[in-house]
N, C-alpha and C positions, 0 to 999 in steps of 0.2 A: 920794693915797687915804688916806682917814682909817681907825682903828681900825675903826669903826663898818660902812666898805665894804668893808673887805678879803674874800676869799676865806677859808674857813675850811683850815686845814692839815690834811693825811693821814700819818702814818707810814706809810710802806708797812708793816710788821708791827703796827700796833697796829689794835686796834678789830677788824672780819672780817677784815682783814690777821693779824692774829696767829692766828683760822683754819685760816688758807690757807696758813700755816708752817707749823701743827701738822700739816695733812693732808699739806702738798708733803714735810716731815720724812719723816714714815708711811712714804709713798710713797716715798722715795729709798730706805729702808732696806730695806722689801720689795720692791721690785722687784731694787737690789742684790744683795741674801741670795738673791732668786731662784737672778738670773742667772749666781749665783758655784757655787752648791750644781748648780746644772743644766749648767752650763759643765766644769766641774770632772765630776761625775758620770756625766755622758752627751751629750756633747756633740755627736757625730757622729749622736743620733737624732732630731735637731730642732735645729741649727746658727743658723736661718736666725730661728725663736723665741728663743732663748736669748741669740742677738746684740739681737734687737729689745727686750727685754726687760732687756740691761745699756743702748740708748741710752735708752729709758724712765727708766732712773735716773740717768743722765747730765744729761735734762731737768731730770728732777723736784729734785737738785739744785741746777742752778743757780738754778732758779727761786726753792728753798730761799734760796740766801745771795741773790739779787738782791733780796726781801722784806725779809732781814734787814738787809743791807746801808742799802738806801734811799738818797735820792740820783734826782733826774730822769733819767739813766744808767743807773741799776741797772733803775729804773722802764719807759721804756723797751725795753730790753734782757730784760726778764720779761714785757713784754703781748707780744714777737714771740717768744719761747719759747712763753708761754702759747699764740700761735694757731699755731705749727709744732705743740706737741702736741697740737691740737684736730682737727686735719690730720691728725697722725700716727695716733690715734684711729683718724677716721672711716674713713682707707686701709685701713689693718688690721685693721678691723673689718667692713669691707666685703671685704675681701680672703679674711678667715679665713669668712666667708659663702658666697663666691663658691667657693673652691678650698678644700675643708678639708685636700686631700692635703697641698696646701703649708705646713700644719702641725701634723704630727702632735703634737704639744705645744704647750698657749696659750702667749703671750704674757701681759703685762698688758694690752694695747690689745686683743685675741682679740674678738671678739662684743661688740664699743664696752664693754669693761673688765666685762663679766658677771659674771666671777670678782670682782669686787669692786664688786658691787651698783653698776656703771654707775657711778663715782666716777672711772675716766680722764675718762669723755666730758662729767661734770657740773664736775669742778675749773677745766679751762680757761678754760670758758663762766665762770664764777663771777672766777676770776682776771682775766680780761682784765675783767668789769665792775668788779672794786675797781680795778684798775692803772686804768684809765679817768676813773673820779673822782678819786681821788687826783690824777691829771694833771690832772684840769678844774678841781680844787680848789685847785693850785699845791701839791700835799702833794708833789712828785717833791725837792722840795729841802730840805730840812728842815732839817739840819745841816751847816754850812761844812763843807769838806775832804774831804765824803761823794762816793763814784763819781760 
């Protein structure tokens, strides 16, 4: 393949990748700070939110360094985050619809992420389409030695 046919290369973090780190970042950090200040605080008044809410930022994390990271691996390993949170979303947002008893205090995923102008339900969707190119683009490899 010459210069000329190649595939053009994606950093996972550069370009809307860099982004989608700034928001994934956001997001680990407020959902963390949530989950610690509400865990911490009052935890026996909504257990079942404030657990769902630290794996939120467990997600939102890794998806974090797997962007930064980069690497077909890392890449990979962030579009099937990215669709378990798309998932985890729609359950709990349907869920917090269906049964509000079952949470007496949101989540970040509550009412598909309400509490933050619908940015759970819209990152995923956004993520998997950059991880997607990036991979059709051969951007998943970028730098020898990388995940």
């Amino acid at each position: 393949m010459t210069a000329a046919e190649e595939k053009p290369r994606y950093e996972l973090g550069t370009g809307p990748g860099r982004v989608l780190v700034w928001f994934y970042g956001v997001f680990t950090v407020a959902a963390a700070s949530r989950s610690i200040v509400q865990m911490i605080m009052d935890f026996g008044k909504a257990p079942l939110a404030y657990s769902l809410s630290a794996v939120a930022a467990v997600v939102y994390g890794f998806i974090t360094y797997s962007l930064v990271r980069g690497g077909e691996r890392a890449r990979r390993a962030a579009l099937v985050c990215c669709a378990a949170e798309l998932v985890f979303v729609l359950v709990v947002g349907t869920w917090t619809l269906a049964d509000p008893g079952a949470f007496p205090d949101a989540t970040v995923w509550s009412d598909y992420g309400m509490g933050y102008v619908f940015i759970p339900v819209i990152l995923p969707v956004l993520g998997m389409l950059w991880l997607r190119r990036a991979g059709a683009a051969g951007g998943g490899a970028s730098a020898p030695g990388r995940m």
